[in-house]
N, C-alpha and C positions, 0 to 999 in steps of 0.2 A: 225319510230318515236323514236328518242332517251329518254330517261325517266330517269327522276333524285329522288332518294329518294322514289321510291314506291317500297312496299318492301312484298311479302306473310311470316306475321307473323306466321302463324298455317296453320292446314289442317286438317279435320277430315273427316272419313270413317264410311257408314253403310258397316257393315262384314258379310254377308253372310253366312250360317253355312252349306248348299247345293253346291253341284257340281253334273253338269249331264255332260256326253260324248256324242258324236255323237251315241257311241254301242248303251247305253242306251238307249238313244230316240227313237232306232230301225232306224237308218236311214242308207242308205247302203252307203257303201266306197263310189261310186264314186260324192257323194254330197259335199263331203268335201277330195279332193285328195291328195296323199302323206301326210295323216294322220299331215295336218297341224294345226289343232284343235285340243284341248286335250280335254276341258272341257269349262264350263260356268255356272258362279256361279247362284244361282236361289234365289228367297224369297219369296214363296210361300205363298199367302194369304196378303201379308205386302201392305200397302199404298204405293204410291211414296213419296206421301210429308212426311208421316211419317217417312220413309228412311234419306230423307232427314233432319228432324228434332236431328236426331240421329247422324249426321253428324255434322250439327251445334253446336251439343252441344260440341260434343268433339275438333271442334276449339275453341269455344269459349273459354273453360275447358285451352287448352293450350296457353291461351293469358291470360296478365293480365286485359284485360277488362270486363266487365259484357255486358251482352244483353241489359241491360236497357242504356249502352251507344254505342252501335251500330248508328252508323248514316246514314247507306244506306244499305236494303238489296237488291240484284237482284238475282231472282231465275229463270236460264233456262229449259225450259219445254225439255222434250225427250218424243215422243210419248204422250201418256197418262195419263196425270196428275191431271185428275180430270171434275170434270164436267164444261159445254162449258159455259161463261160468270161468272165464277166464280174465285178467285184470289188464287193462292197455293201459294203466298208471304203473303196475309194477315194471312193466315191457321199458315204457319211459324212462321211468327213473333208474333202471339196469342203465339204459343205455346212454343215459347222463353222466352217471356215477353218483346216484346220492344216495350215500349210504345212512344208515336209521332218520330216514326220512319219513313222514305220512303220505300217505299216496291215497288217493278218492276219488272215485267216479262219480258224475253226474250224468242223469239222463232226462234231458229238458230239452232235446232237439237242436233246434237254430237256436232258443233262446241259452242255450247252456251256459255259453260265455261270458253273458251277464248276469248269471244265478251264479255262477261261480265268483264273479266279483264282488254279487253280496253275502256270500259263505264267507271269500277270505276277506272281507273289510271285516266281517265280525272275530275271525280269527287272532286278524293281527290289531285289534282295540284291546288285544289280552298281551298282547307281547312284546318286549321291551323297540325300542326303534333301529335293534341294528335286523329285524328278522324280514324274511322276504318269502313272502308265496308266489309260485310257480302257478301261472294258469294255461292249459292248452284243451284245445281240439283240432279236429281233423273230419272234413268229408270226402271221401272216394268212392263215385258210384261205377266208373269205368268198366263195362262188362257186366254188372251185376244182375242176374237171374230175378231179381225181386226189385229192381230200384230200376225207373224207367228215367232217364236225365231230362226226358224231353215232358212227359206226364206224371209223372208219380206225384210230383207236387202238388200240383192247383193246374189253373187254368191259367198260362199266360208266365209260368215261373219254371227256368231251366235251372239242374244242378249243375254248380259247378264243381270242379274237384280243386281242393286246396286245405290249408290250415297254417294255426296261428299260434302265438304264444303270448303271455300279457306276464312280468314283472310285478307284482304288488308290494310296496311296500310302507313303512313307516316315515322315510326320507323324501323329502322333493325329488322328483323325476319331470318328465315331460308332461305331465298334466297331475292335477289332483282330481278326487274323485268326489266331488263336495257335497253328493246327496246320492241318495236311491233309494226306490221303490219297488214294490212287488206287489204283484194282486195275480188271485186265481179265480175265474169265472167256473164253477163244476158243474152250472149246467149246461157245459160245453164239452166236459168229458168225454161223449161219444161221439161228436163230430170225426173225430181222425180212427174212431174204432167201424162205426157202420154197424152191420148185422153178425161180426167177427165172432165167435165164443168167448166164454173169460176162461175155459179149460182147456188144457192142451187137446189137441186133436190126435186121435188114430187111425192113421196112420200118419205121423210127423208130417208138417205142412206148412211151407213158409209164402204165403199168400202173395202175389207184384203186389206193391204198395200201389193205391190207386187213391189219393185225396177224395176227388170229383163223382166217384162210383160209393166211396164210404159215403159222403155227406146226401146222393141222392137215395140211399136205402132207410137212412136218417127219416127221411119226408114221410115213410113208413111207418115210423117205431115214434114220432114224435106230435104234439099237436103243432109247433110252432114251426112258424113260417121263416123261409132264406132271409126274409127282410127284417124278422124281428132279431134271428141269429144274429143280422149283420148290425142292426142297432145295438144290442145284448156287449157285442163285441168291442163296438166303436166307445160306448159310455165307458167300458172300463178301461180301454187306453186313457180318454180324456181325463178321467178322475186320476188314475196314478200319474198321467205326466205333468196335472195343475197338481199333485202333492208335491212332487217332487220341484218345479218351478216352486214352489212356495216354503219349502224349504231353505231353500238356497235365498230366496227375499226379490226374486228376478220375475220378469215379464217375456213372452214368447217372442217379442221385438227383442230383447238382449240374446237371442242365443244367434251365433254366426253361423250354424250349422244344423241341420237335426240329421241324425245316422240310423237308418233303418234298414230291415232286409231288403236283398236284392232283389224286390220283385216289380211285379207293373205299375209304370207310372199312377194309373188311376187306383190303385190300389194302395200305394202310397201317401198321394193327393189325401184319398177319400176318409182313410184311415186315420192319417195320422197330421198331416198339413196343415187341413182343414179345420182340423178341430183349433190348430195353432193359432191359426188365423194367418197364418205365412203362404209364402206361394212355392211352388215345387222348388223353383230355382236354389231355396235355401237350403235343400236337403241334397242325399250324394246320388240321387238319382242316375242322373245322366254315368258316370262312373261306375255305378253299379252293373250297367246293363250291357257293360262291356266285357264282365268277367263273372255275370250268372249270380245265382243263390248259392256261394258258398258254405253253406249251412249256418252252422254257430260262429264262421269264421268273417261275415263281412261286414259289423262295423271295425274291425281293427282292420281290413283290406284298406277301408274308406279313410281310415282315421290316417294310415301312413301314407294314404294318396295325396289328402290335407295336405298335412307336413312336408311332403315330398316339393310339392306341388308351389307351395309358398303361399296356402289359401286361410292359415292360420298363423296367428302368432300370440304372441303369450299375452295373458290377459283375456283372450278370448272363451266363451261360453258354449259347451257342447253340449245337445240331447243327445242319446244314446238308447235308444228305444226298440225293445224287439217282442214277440207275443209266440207262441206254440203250443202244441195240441197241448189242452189239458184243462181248462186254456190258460196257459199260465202268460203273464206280462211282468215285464222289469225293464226299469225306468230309469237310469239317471242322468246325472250333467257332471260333465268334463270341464276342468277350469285350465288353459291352456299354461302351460308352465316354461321354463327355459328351454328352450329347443338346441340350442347349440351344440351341447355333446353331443347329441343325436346327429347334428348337419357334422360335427368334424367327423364322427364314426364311418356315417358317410365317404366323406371327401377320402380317409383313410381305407375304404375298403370298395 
């Protein structure tokens, strides 16, 4: 879907002041092989939403809007955000101050952040150009009873703890948002469920999340084989990120970047790369594996590394590509825009 005039004004980051290593954690080599993991930032004791709050603020800080004229917030959940029938967008937006605001949750995992950026691009194509949506998430697995940082994921991917906020709006910011995509593969549905029930249990029971233990009970309950899951997988990346490149009127040689989750090289490569025809080096790989699977939070980790870093500049072409249980995938391309307010925010802060 091509997109005209939506644009991420700001971005702001809770920063982390911890890193643990695999050494660290006492886990042995062959848990994480060819020492493709370096570290994983941690926030020990910290809320999510309150992560999150501290993210908001610092987009907000870099726009000229106030909270109090914020007009849509959406906050995707990762894991564990709080207690069950209760709203960590209301939490939010209390704690911003934005009063007769909408507030909405998303629960689409890692991928939330850019399900939410195709929510509010549809939002604000209804509303006039001074309105701005609020987007955040947050993941804190630190201590958790049910979330193991080192395995729950996959094979080869650590949580880290962090969150983020993204600025959307109708006015040029740091990047426009020139296209996006979404595809759901359903018969993928029960990869992240396993042999789980669909009814509550009695007595109450909230299971360790185990990736690797759901998908092999799977081999069970299904005809189809790891290899065809893993083809199943890979075509419906390739098809939504050539819609999206064909959107925009662009070739996989034009994009300076591709931004994926933080997970194993070869599973980056294999995924998503490959299909590009580009080679690892173009994607935020090496960066990623310094501060873990942030959950929904790490293409915007990546994106202010970029910018940080001076590995973009304006005019330049971003993919933005990430997939979660369901199996859902979103796709788009970032069009690099004036960076400057962003470097003097900087330099002033």
């Amino acid at each position: 879907m091509r997109l005209s005039d939506i644009h991420v004004q700001s971005i702001g980051l809770y920063r982390p002041t911890e890193w643990l290593s695999p050494d660290e954690a006492g886990l042995r080599e062959d848990e994480f092989p060819g020492g493709d993991l370096k570290s994983v930032q941690i926030a020990p004791g910290v809320p999510p939403v309150d992560m999150a709050v501290t993210a908001a603020r610092e987009a907000i800080g870099r726009t000229d809007v106030s909270a109090e004229e914020l007009g849509i917030l959406l906050h995707a959940t990762c894991f564990w955000n709080g207690p069950e029938e209760w709203s960590p967008a209301g939490y939010i937006m209390r704690e911003l101050g934005c009063p007769d605001t909408s507030g909405q949750v998303l629960n689409q995992g890692c991928n939330g952040m850019l399900a939410a950026v195709e929510m509010a691009a549809g939002w604000l194509s209804l509303r006039d150009e001074s309105s701005t949506a609020l987007l955040t998430t947050a993941t804190m697995v630190h201590g958790s009873p049910t979330i193991d940082r080192w395995r729950s994921a996959g094979y080869g991917i650590a949580i880290g703890d962090g969150a983020c906020a993204v600025a959307l709006g109708r006015r040029p910011g740091i990047a426009e948002v020139s296209a996006v995509n979404s595809t759901t593969v359903p018969q993928m549905e029960w990869f992240h469920r396993g042999a789980l029930p669909l009814t509550e249990p009695d007595p109450p029971l909230r299971p360790k999340v185990d990736v690797l233990a759901r998908a092999r009970e799977n081999t069970s309950l299904t005809a189809q084989t790891g290899l065809e899951l893993q083809s199943l997988q890979i075509q419906a990346y390739k098809k939504v990120m050539r819609r999206t490149l064909d959107d925009v009127g662009i070739e996989p040689e034009d994009l300076a970047k591709v931004l994926f989750a933080n997970v194993g090289a070869a599973q980056i490569d294999a995924t998503v790369m490959q299909q590009l025809g580009l080679p690892l080096s173009r994607s935020t790989w090496d960066y990623g594996r310094s501060i873990g699977h942030v959950g929904a939070s790490d293409h915007i980790y990546a994106l202010e590394h970029l910018i940080t870093t001076g590995e973009v500049s304006e005019g330049d072409r971003l993919m933005v590509v990430c997939g979660t249980s369901g199996f859902h995938i979103t796709c788009l391309v970032l069009t690099v825009g004036d960076l400057s307010p962003y470097e003097q925010y900087e330099q002033h802060h």
